[in-house]
C-alpha positions in Angstrom: 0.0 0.0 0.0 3.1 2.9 1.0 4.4 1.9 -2.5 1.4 2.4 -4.2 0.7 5.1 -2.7 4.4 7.1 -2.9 4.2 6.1 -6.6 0.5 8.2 -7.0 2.2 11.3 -5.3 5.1 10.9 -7.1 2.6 11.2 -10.5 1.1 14.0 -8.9 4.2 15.7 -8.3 5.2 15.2 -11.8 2.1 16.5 -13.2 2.3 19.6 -10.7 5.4 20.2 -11.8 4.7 19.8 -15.8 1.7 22.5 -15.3 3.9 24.8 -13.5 6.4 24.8 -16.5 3.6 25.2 -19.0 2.4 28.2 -16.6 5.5 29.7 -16.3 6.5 28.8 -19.8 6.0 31.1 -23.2 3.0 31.3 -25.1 4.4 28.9 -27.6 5.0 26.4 -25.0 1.3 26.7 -23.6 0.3 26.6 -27.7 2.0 23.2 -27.7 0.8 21.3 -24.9 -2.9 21.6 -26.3 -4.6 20.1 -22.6 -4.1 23.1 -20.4 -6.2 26.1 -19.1 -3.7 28.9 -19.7 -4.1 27.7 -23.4 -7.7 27.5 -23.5 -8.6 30.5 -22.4 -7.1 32.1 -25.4 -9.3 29.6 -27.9 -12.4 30.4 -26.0 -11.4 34.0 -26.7 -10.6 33.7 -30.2 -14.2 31.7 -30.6 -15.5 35.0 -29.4 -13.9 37.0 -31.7 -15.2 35.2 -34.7 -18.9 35.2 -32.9 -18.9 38.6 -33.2 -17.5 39.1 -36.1 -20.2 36.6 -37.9 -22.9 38.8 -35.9 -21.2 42.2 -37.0 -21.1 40.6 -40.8 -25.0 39.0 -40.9 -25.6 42.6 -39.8 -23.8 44.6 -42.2 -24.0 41.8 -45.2 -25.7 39.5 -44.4 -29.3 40.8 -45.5 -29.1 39.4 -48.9 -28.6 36.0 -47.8 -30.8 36.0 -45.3 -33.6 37.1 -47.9 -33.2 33.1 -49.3 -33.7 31.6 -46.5 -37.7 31.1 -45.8 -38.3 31.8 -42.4 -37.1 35.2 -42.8 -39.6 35.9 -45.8 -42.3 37.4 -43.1 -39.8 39.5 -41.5 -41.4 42.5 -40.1 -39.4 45.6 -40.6 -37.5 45.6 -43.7 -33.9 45.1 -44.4 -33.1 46.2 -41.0 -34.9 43.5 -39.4 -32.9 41.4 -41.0 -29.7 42.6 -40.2 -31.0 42.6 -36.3 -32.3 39.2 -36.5 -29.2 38.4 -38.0 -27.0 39.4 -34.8 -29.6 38.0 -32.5 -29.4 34.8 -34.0 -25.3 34.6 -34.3 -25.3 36.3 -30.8 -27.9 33.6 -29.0 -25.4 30.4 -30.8 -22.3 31.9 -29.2 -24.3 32.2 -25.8 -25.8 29.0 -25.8 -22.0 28.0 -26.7 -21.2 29.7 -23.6 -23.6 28.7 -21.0 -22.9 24.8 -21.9 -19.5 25.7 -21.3 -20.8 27.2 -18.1 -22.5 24.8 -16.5 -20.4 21.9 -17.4 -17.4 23.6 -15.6 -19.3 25.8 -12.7 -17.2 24.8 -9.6 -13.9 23.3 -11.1 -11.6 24.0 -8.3 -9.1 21.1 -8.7 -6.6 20.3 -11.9 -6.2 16.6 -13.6 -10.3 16.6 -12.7 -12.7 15.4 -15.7 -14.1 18.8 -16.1 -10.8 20.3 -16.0 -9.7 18.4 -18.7 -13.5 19.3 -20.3 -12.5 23.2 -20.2 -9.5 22.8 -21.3 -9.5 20.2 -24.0 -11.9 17.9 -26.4 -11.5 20.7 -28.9 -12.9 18.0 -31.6 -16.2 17.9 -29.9 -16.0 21.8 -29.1 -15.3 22.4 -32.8 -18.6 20.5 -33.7 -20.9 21.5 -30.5 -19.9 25.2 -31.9 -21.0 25.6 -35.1 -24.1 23.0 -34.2 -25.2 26.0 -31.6 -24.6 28.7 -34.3 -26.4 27.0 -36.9 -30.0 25.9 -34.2 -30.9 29.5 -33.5 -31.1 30.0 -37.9 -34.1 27.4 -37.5 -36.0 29.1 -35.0 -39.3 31.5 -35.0 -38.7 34.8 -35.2 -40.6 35.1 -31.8 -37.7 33.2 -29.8 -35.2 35.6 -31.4 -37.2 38.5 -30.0 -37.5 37.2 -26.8 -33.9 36.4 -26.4 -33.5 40.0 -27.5 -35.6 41.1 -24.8 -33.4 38.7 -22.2 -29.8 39.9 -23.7 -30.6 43.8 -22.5 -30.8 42.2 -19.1 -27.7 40.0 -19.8 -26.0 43.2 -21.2 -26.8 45.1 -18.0 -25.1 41.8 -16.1 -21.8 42.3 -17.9 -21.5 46.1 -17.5 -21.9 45.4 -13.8 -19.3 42.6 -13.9 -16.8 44.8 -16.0 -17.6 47.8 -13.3 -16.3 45.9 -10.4 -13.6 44.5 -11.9 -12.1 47.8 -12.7 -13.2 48.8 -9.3 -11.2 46.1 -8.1 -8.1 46.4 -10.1 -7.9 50.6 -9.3 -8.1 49.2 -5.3 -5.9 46.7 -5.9 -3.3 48.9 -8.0 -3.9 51.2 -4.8 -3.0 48.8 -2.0 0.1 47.9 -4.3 1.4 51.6 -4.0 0.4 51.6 -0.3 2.1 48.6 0.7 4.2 49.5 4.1 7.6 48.2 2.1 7.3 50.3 -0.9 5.6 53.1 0.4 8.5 55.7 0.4 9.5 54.3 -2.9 6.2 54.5 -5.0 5.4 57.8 -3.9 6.6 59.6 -6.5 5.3 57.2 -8.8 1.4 57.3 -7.3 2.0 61.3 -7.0 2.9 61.2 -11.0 0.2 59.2 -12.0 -2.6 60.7 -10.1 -1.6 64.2 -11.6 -1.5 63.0 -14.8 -4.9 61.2 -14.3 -6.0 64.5 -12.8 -4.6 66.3 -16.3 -6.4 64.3 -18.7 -9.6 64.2 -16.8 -9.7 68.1 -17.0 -8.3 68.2 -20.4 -10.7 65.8 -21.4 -13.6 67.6 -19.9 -12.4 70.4 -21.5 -12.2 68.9 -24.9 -15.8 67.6 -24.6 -17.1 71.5 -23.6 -15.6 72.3 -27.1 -16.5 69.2 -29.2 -20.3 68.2 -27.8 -21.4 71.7 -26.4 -20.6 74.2 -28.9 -23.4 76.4 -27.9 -26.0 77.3 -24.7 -28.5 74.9 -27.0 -26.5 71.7 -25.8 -28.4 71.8 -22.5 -28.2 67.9 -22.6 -24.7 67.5 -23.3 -23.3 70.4 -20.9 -25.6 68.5 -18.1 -23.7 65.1 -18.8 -20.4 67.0 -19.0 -20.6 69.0 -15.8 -21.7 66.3 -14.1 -19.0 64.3 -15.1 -16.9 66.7 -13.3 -19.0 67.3 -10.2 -19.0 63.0 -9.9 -14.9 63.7 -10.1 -14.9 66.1 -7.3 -17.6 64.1 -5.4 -15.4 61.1 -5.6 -11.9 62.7 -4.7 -13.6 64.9 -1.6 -14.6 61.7 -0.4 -11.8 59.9 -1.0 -9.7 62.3 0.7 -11.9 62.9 3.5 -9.8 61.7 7.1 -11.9 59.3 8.3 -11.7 57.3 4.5 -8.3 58.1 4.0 -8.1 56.3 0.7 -5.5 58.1 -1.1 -5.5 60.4 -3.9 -5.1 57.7 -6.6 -8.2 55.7 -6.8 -10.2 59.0 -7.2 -7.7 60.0 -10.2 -8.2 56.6 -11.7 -11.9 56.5 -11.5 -12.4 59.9 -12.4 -10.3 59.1 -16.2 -12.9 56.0 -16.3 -16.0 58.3 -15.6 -14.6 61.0 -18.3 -14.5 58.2 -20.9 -17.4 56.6 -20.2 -19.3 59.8 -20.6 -17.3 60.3 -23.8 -18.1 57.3 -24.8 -21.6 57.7 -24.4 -22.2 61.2 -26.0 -20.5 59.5 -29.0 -23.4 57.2 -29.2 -25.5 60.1 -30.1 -27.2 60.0 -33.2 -25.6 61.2 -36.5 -27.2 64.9 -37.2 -27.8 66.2 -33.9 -26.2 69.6 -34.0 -24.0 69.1 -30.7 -22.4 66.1 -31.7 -19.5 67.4 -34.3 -17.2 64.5 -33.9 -20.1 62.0 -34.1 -19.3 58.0 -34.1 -21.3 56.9 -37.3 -21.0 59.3 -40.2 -22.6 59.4 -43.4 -19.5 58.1 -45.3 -17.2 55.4 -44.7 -13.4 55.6 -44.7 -10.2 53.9 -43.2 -11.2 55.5 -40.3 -14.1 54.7 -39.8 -13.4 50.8 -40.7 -10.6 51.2 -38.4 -12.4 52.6 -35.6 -15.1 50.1 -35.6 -12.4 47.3 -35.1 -10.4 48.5 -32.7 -13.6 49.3 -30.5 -14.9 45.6 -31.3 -11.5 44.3 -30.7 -11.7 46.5 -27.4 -14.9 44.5 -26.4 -13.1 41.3 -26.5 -10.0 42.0 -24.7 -12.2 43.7 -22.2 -14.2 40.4 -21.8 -11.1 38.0 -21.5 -9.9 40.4 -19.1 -13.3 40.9 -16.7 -13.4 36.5 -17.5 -10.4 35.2 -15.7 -11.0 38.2 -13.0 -13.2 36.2 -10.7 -11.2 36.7 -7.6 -12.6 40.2 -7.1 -16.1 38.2 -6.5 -15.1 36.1 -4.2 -15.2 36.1 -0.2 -12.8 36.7 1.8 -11.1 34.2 3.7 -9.3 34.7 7.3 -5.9 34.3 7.6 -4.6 30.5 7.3 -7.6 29.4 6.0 -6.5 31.6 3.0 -2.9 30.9 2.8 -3.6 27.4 2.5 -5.9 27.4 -0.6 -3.2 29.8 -2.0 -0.9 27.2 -1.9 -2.6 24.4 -3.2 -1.0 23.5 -6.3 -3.7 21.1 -7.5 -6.0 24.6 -7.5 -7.6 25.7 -10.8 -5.9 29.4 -12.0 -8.9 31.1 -12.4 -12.6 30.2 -12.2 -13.9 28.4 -15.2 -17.5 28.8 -14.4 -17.4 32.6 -13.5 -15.3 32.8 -17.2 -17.5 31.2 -19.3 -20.5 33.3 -17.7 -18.7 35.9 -18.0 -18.0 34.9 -21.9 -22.1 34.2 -22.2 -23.2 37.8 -21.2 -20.6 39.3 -23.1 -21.9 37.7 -26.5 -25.3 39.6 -25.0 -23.7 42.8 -24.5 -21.8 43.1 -27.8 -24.9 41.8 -29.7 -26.6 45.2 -28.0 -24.0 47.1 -29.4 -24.4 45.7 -32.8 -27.8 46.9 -32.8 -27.9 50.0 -30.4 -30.0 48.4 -27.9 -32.7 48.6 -29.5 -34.2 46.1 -31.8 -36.3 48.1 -34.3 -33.3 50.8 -34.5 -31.6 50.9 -38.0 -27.5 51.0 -37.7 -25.3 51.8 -40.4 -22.2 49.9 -42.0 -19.3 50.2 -39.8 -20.7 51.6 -36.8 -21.0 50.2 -33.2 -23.3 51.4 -30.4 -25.0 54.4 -31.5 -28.9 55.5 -31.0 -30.0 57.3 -27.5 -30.7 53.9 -26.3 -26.9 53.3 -26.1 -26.1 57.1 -24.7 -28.3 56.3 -22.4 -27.1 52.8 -20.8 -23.3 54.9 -21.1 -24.4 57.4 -18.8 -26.5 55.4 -16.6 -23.1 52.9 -16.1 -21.3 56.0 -15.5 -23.7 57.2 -12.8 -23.6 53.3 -11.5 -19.5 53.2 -11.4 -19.7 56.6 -9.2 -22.1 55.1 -6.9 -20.5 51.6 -6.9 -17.0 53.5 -5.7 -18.6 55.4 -3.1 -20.1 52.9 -1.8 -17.0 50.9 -1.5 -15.3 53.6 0.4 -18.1 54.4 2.7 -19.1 50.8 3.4 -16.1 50.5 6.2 -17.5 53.3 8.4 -21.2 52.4 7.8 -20.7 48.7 8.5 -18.4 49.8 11.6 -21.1 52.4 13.1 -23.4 50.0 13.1 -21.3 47.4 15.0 -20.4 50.1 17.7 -24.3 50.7 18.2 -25.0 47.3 18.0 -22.5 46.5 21.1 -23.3 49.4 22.5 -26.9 48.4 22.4 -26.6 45.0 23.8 
């Protein structure tokens, strides 16, 4: 029995050790040992890509071939009903692709398992289960479609939240970094830089949008999401700064660029021709630009999935002192969470699919263009509002939650 059991730990050493090299190793080397998450996560994400892309292309030229097929013959609204059945459809194969992947793999926590060899290999079955799930939603009533579009606002809305605290997250955590008692004196300069500059662009930026998006006293609507833009900035730091939260001057800077580009970002969306909006996302011609524009901000929308995907420790509890050191240093632990990543993966395909369409499914987008209508300035400045909120909240939280113990005890 000792033998056969040294032997076992001796495989599982071996194996420990062969993950750790493909871990540490270079992307080639994870490329080449095909069974391994660090691999995998990068083919799930390329299977995004090409989702959208399909979506972005049954939208934008796809109408024609739709037209032959027969259960698109009493589509109600024209060619552009097409074109937004057309994402729908592409959009609900690639979250049905998703979810699968989602349950199958919802609470992995242990390499060399069978569902940890599910997530991260059986590419041949994953190469046929994809295009099966693509191709189903093509056969379906038009009434499904529209109901899933009716779900994938609230899917949409799940993502943003997602993406929100993980930024969240990663500005605290980039905080705490800087703060850290051993490289305080060191860093300071460093946090002291970067929250200027933050600072700088945030009021250049604000700036810039004064002169861009309110050329005149008519704007009323734009000079209102502008100035409160910056009123949410001062909010934020005064808080921030305030002695009793204490939290340093460079989580304020950071979210306040994140607000200022989010509220770009959403007067952008405005419809081409209104009379405040001179540097307007969708124009009436197409150029490199353009074409180049709309890709890097699709492209954007996958990186920031893959990113808010394998960020699952920002949504997880907090454990107490050796209780958390020792699942740190289990080396049999999974890297990241494969459930919370291919959720994360099957709201995203909801969220872009809004974008594709402007949120609204009886809205007519142009070629090249992503996220536009009021429907989409709207859910911008709402998540704006949301992140302000979300950040306060996390700073406040401490001394709420601590009052209320004090008068608790003091109580009993």
């Amino acid at each position: 029995m000792e033998t056969g059991t040294s032997v076992s730990n001796n495989n599982d050493r071996s194996i420990n050790d062969s993950y750790e090299a493909i871990k540490n190793g270079s992307w080639f080397n994870q490329f080449r040992n095909g069974c391994n998450p660090w691999m995998a996560r990068y083919v799930y994400g390329l299977i995004f890509l090409i989702s959208n892309l399909l979506a972005w292309g049954a939208r934008d030229y796809g109408r024609r071939a739709l037209r032959e097929v027969t259960i698109f013959k009493n589509c109600k609204g024209g060619e552009n009903c097409l074109g937004t059945e057309g994402v729908l459809r592409v959009s609900l194969g690639c979250f049905l692709f998703y979810f699968v992947m989602f349950l199958s793999t919802l609470g992995t926590s242990k390499t060399h398992s069978s569902r940890d060899r599910w997530h991260s290999g059986w590419w041949f079955v994953k190469l046929i289960l994809w295009p099966a799930l693509t191709i189903i939603p093509f056969l379906l009533p038009s009434s499904i479609i529209h109901l899933y579009g009716e779900i994938a606002h609230f899917g949409a809305g799940v993502f943003l939240l997602i993406q929100l605290i993980s930024v969240i997250s990663f500005i605290q955590w980039l905080n705490e970094c800087y703060q850290s008692q051993k490289d305080t004196e060191k860093c300071r300069v460093y946090v002291m830089l970067l929250a200027t500059t933050s600072y700088t662009v945030c009021i250049v930026g604000v700036i810039l949008m004064y002169v861009w998006y309110a050329p005149d006293a008519s704007c009323l609507l734009n000079i209102f999401f502008i100035t409160w833009t910056l009123f949410l900035i001062q909010l934020m730091t005064s808080i921030a700064l305030h002695p009793k939260v204490n939290a340093g001057y460079l989580t304020p800077a950071l979210m306040g660029l994140y607000v200022v580009f989010v509220c770009w970002c959403a007067i952008r969306s405005e419809p081409v021709g209104e009379s405040c909006n001179r540097k307007a996302a969708a124009s009436n011609r197409t150029d490199w630009l353009t074409i180049i524009s709309f890709m890097v901000a699709l492209l954007s929308m996958v990186i920031a999935t893959f990113s808010t995907g394998i960020d699952s420790q920002c949504f997880q509890f907090k454990k107490n002192g050796k209780d958390q050191e020792e699942e740190e240093e289990r080396e049999d632990s999974v890297p990241y969470g494969y459930g919370f990543f291919h959720f994360v993966f099957a709201t995203g395909a909801m969220y872009i699919a809004m974008l594709l369409i402007g949120w609204n499914t009886h809205h007519p987008m142009k070629k090249w263009t992503i996220d536009v209508g009021w429907t989409s300035t709207w859910v911008r400045v709402v998540n704006e509002w949301l992140a302000a909120c979300v950040y306060i909240w996390m700073l406040v939280s401490p001394l709420i939650l601590k009052s209320r113990r004090q008068t608790t005890n003091g109580t009993t």
